[in-house]
N, C-alpha and C positions, 0 to 999 in steps of 0.2 A: 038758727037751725043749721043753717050751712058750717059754723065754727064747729057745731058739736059733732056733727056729722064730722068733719076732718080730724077731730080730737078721737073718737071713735076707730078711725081707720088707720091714724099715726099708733094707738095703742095694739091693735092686731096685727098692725107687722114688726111692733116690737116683741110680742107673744110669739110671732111666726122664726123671729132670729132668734130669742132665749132657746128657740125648743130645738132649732137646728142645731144650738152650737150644743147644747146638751147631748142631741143625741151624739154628732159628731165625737165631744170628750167621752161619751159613754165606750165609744167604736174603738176608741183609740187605748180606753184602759184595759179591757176585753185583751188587745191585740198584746196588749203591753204583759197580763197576766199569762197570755199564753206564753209570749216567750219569755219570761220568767219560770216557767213549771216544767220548759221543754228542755231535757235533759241531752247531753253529750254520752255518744255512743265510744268506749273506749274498751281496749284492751286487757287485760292484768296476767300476772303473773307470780304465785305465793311467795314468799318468804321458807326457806330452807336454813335449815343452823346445820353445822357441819363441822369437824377438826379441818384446819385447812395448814399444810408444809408454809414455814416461813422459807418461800423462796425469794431468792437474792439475785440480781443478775449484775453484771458490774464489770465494766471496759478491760481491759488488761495488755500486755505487749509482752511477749514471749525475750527472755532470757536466756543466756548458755549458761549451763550448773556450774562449768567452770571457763576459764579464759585466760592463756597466757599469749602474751604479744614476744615476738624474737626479737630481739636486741643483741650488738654486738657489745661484748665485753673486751675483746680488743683490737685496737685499729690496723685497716690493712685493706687488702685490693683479694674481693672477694673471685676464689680460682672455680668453684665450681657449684652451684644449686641443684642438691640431693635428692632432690620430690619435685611430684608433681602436684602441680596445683586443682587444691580442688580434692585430692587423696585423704584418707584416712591414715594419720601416720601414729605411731608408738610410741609411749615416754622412752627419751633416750636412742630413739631413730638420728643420726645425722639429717640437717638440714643442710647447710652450708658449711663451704670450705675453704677457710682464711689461707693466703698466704703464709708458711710458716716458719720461713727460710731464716728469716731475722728472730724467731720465737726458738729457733733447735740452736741454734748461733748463744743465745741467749744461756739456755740451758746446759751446753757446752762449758761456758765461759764460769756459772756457778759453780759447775762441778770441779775446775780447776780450785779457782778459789777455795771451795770447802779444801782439796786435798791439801793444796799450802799451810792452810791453817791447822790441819791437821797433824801435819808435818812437824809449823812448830809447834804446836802443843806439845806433839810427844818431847820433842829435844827439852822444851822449859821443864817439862813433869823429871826428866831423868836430872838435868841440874838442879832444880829444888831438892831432888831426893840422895843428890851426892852431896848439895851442900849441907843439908841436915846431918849426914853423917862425917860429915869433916865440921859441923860445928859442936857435936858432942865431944870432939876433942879439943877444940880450940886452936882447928888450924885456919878457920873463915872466925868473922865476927860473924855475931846474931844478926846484925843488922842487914849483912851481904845476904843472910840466909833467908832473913824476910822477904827481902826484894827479891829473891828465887823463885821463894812461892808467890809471891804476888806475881811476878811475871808467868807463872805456871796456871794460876787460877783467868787471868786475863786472855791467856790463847786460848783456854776450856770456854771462854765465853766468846770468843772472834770464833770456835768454830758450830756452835748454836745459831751463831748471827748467820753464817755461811749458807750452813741448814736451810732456815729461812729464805735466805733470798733464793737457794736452789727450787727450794719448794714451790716460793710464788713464780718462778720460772716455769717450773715446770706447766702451773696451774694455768699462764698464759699460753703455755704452747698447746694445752688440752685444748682450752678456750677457742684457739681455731678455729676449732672442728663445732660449728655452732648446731645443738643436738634438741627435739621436744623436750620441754619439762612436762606435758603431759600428754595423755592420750586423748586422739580428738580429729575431728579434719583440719585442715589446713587449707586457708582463704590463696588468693593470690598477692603473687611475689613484689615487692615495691622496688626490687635492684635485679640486675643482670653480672651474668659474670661479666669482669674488668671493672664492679664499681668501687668507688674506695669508700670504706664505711668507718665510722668511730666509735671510740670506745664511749659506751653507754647515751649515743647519739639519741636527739628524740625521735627521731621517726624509726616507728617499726618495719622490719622488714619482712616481714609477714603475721600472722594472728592462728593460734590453735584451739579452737574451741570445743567444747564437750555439748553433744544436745542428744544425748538420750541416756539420762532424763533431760529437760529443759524447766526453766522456770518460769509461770506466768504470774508480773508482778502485778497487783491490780492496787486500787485507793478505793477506798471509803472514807465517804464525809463525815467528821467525829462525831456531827448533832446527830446522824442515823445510828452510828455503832452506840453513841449513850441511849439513846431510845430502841434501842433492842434490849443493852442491860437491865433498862428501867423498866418494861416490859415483861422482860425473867423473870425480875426480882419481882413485879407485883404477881406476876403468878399469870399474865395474862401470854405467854408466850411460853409453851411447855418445852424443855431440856432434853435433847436428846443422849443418847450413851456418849459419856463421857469419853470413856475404852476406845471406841472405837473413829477411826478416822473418819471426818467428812470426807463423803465423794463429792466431785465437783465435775460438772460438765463441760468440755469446752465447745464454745460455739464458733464455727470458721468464718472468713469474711466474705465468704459466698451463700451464710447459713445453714452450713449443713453442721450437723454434730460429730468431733472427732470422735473415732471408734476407741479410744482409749480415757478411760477414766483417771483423773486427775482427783491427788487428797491434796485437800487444804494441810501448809504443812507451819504456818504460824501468822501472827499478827505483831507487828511494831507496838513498840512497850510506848512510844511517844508518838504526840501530832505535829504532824509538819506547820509548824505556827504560820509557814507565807503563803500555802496550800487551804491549810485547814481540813487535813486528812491524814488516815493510818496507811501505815502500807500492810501490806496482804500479802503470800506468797502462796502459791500452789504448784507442786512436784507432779510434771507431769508424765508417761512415758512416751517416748518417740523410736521406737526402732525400726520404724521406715522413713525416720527422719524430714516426715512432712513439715513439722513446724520448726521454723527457722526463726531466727534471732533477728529481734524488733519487728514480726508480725503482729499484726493487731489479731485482736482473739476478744470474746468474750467468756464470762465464767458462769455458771450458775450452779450453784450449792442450796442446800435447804437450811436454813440457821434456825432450828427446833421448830415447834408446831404452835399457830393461833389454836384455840381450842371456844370449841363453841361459837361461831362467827358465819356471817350472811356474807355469798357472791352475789354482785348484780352488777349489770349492764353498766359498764362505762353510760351509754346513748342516754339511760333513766336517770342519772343523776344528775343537780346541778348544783351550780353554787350562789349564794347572796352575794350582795353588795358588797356586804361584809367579812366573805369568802367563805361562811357556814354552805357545808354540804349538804344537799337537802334532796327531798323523793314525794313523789305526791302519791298517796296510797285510797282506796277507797272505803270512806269512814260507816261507820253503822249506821247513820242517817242517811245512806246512799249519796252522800256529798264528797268533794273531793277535800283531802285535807294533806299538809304540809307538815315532814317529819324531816325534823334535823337529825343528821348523820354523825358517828365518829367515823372516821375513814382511814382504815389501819394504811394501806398500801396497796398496790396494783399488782392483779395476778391476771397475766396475759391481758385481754379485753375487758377481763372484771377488775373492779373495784371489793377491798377486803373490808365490810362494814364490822366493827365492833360495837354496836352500843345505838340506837336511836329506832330498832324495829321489833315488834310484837309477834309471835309463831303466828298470831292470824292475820298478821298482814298480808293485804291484795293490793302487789305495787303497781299503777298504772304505769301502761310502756309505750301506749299509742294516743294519740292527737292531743299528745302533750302542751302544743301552741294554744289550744285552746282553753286548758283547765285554769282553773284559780281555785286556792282555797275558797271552798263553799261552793266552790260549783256543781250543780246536780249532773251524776251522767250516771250512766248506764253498762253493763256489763254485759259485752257482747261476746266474749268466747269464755267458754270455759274454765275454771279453776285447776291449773296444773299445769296449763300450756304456758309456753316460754317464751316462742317466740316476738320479737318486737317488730314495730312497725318501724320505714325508714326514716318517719319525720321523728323529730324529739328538740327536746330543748340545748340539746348538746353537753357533753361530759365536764366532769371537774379535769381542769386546767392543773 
């Protein structure tokens, strides 16, 4: 009696833990179902298709339209420096003033020379032309007579030669007087009067430059300027008027925008193979001569128009593993779901999507940490509102 009795009470408190631990897992799948069903409260913001400007922005460094450096052309102990520095001087203004004492000396000494020659020439031309006629009679031989004129032809050629060397005289003694070849300012001076300078020495002795206009040269990367073409050419980036010039903006290095509009004025027919870029030029105006030569500058131009294409939030987008652009948007099942992106390029804070969004998409923009595909959440502001929250998965890199 007593075994069955114990056999009796070992089975009711195994009946009493089957039913505890039942209900216990009962308790826990309850808890488990709820938070599976319990949705995430998030944000959204629609989907907009729009023409959007392909704008361009792209580093650059201001050039002089034109630039000549002073060089002496002939050697000497310079007497006197004509300008001041820093001045706006004239094609053909005097800069500097050679010594020229040895240069008029010079020119002196040719002009002699030429008249010698001159001299003889005429006396050979008068005996060639006497002996011509004293050899129609046969009072010279032919042969005295040739050597007449050839001596007559040879002084006509010693005074061409004379000429010449008068002239390059002369051209040295101009040379002194070192003058702009162009019009422009003029930097500061590298010599003082008393310094002795040579002929076509390397160091300049001062620079005249032109900057208004000025030029800003910039680069682009060849794989961007072919993915614009190839872009036109499919049709997915519309052509603006050929006719007429791009404006180009320049941006300072303090960010403000110069008050003068700048045209795009051409592009390099080749790539710089060590670079791996085009060069770019843009003609700018300067006539209060703000931008100076090797300022940093930025450019911005609009290079024809995306058409038909979504802006959104750098903060909503992100990328895979495998660097696909992606957006979580909220699906017709009220779940969150996962759309890969074409991602033209970056306009200000946005991103330029071509290709991976539906007109009726609702992009999620807030508590983004916590979505996955398939995650149920819920839509708590309105359709049309824009703004985002500050948390997010962070933008394409």
């Amino acid at each position: 009696m007593k075994l069955r009795r114990d056999q009796m009470l070992g089975s009711l408190a195994m009946l009493a833990l089957v039913s505890a631990c039942s209900s216990e897992q009962g308790a826990m799948t309850e808890a488990t179902a709820g938070q599976q069903v319990q949705s995430i409260p998030v944000r959204t913001m629609p989907v907009t298709f729009q023409d959007q400007p392909n704008t361009i922005e792209l580093p650059g460094r201001v050039r002089a339209s034109a630039e000549a450096e002073i060089r002496p052309q002939v050697t000497g102990i310079i007497e006197e420096r004509l300008f001041t520095e820093g001045d706006y001087v004239e094609a053909g203004q005097a800069l500097y003033q050679i010594d020229d004492a040895e240069y008029v000396a010079a020119v002196q000494s040719a002009r002699a020379a030429l008249a010698r020659a001159q001299a003889t020439a005429e006396n050979a031309r008068e005996t060639a032309n006497r002996f011509e006629r004293l050899s129609g009679i046969n009072a010279v031989s032919r042969q005295e007579y040739d050597q007449a004129a050839a001596a007559a032809k040879q002084a006509e050629a010693d005074i061409a030669m004379q000429q010449a060397a008068l002239s390059q005289a002369q051209i040295d003694l101009a040379r002194t007087t070192m003058k702009a070849p162009i019009d422009g300012r003029i930097g500061r001076s590298s010599v003082t009067q008393g310094a002795l300078v040579t002929q076509n020495q390397t160091n300049a002795l001062a620079r005249v430059v032109q900057i208004d206009p000025v030029y800003v040269d910039l680069a682009v990367s060849s794989s961007r300027l072919l993915g614009w073409r190839l872009q036109a050419a499919e049709g997915h980036i519309a052509g603006g008027d050929d006719d007429k010039a791009i404006e180009v903006d320049i941006l300072l290095e303090n960010g403000a925008t110069y008050a003068h509009k700048g045209r795009l004025e051409f592009s390099e027919t080749n790539v710089d193979e060590t670079a791996g870029t085009v060069a770019v030029r843009v003609v700018v105006p300067n006539p209060d001569g703000i931008l100076l030569p090797g300022m940093f500058v930025r450019a911005q131009f609009n290079a024809g128009i995306y058409e038909d294409v979504a802006l959104l939030p750098q903060s909503v987008v992100s990328r895979t593993p495998t660097g696909t652009a992606t957006v979580m948007v909220v699906g017709a099942d009220g779940t969150a779901q996962q759309r890969q992106l074409q991602v033209e390029q970056q306009h200000e804070s946005n991103w330029i999507i071509r290709a991976g969004l539906e007109p009726s998409d609702n992009i999620i923009v807030s508590n983004l940490q916590n979505v996955r595909p398939g995650t149920p959440v819920s839509v708590v502001m309105e359709q049309g509102q824009t703004d985002s929250a500050p948390t997010s998965r962070g933008g394409v890199q």
